[in-house]
C-alpha positions in Angstrom: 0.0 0.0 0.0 1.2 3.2 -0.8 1.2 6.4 1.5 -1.7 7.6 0.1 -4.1 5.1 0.4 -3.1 4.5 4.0 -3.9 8.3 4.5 -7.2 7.8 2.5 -7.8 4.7 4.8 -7.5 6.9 7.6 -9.6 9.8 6.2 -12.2 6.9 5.3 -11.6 4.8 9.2 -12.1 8.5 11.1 -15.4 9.1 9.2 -17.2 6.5 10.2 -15.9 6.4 13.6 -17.4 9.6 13.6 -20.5 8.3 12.0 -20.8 5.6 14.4 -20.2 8.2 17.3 -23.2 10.2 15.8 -25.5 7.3 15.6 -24.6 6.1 19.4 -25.5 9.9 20.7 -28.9 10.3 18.9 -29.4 7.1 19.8 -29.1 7.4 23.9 -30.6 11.4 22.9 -34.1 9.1 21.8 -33.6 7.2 24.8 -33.4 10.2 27.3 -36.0 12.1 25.3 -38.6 9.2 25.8 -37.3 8.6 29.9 -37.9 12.3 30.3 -41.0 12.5 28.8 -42.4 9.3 30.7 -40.9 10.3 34.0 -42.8 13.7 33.5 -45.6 12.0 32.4 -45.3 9.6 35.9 -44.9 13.1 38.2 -48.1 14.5 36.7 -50.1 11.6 37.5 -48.5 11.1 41.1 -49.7 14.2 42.0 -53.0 14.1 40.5 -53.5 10.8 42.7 -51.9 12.7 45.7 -54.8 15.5 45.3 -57.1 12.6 44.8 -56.1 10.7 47.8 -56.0 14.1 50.0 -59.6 14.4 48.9 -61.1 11.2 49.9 -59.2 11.2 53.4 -60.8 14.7 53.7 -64.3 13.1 53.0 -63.7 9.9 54.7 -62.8 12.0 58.0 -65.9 14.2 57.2 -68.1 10.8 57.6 -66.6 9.4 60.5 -67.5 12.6 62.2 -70.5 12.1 61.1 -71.5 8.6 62.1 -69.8 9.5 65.6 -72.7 12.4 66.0 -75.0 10.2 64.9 -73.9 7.3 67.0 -74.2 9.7 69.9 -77.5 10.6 69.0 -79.1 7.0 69.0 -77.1 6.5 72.3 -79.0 9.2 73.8 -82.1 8.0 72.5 -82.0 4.6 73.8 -81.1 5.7 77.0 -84.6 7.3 77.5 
């Protein structure tokens, strides 16, 4: 081989370890995009169930109080 075809091998070997390189980083930048997007998509459901669940103890607490009053009420009813 002469000196110039190893230097055009080398030219020819660098671009498409570049290329490969390339490929590699949009591949991982898909990757990330798509994690991102379902992690983002994972918070904005955690706290719509966190309101949700904030809710329902709010009402469940509100009926307990409720059924305690009433409760009392037929105690004091059955003890006249």
């Amino acid at each position: 081989m002469t000196e110039q075809n190893i230097a055009e091998l080398r030219y020819w070997l660098d671009i498409a370890i570049k290329a490969i390189i390339g490929v590699v980083i949009s591949v991982v930048g898909l990757d990330y995009k798509a994690m991102k997007n379902s992690l983002t998509e994972l918070e904005h459901t955690k706290y719509s169930l966190t309101a949700e669940v904030t809710y329902l103890r709010r009402n469940l607490s509100t009926i307990e109080n409720r059924l305690e009053r009433i409760d009392s009420k037929i105690d004091k009813a059955l003890e006249k």
